[in-house]
N, C-alpha and C positions, 0 to 999 in steps of 0.2 A: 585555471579558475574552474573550481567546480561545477557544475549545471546540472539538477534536475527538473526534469520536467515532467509532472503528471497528467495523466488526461482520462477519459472516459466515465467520468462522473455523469450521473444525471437524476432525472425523477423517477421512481419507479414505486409500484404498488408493490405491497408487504406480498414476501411469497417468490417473487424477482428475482432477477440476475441483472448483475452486472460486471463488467471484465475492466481493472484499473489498467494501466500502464505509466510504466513510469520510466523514461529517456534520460541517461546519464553520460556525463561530459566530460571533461578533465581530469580522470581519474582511469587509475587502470581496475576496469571494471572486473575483469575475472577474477582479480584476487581480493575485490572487499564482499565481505558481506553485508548484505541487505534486507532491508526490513521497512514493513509498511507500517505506521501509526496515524491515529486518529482523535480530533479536536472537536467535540460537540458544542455551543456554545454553551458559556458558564463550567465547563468541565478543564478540566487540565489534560495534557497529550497524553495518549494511552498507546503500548506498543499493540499492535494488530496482529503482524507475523512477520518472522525472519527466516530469513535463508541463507545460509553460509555459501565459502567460495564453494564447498563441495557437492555443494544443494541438501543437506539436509538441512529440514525446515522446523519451526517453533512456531505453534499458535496462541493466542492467549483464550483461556476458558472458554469465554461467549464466543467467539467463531468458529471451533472446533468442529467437525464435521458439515462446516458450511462455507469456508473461504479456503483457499487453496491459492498459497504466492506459488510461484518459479521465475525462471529467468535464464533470458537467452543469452549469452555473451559475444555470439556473434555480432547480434545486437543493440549492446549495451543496454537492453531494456529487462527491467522486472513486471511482472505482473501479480496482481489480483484479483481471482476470480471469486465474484462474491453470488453462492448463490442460498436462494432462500431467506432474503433479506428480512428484514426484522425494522419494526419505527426507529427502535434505540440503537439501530446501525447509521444513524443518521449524522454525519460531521461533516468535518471534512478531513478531507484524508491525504496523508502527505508520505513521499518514499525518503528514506535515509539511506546513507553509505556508511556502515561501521565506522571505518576510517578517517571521517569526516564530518563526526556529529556534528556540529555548530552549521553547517551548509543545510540548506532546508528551498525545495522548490515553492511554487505558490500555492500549492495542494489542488485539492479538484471535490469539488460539493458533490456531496450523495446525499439525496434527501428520499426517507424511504416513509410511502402514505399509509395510513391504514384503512 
């Protein structure tokens, strides 16, 4: 059974940092790749950033020079580190397994003030 789990969301003033993580389970982690998206309310799921098994990563436009995934495999854990936060960074944000679409953790709110 798949599992993830995100965490490290919170409030933070525009300009900010914050470091996502995302905890994954029944699946063999080194060889999917992985990617963060995000749900604002009234907006439909947008990809955020991915990162294949080999770690090369894919951003999308707006977080370019300002979020940065990776991923440990030792650990089964991906990250995002978000910095320079922005209001319209504001969702909530959930990790994916390639291999796994339909599997979806409970995400973790990022609310960013201005």
């Amino acid at each position: 059974q798949v599992q993830l789990v995100e965490s490290g969301g919170g409030l933070v003033q525009a300009g900010g940092s914050l470091r996502l993580s995302c905890a994954a389970s029944g699946i063999v982690f080194r060889i999917n790749p992985m990617a963060w998206y995000r749900q604002a309310p009234g907006k439909q799921r947008e990809l955020v950033a991915g990162i294949s098994s080999g770690g090369v990563t894919n951003y999308a436009d707006s977080v370019k020079g300002r979020f940065t995934i990776s991923r440990d495999n030792a650990k089964n854990t991906v990250y995002l580190q978000m910095n320079s936060l922005k209001p319209e960074d504001t969702a909530v944000y959930y990790c994916n397994a390639d291999l796994f679409p339909t599997s979806w953790g409970q995400g973790t709110q990022v609310t960013v003030s201005s």
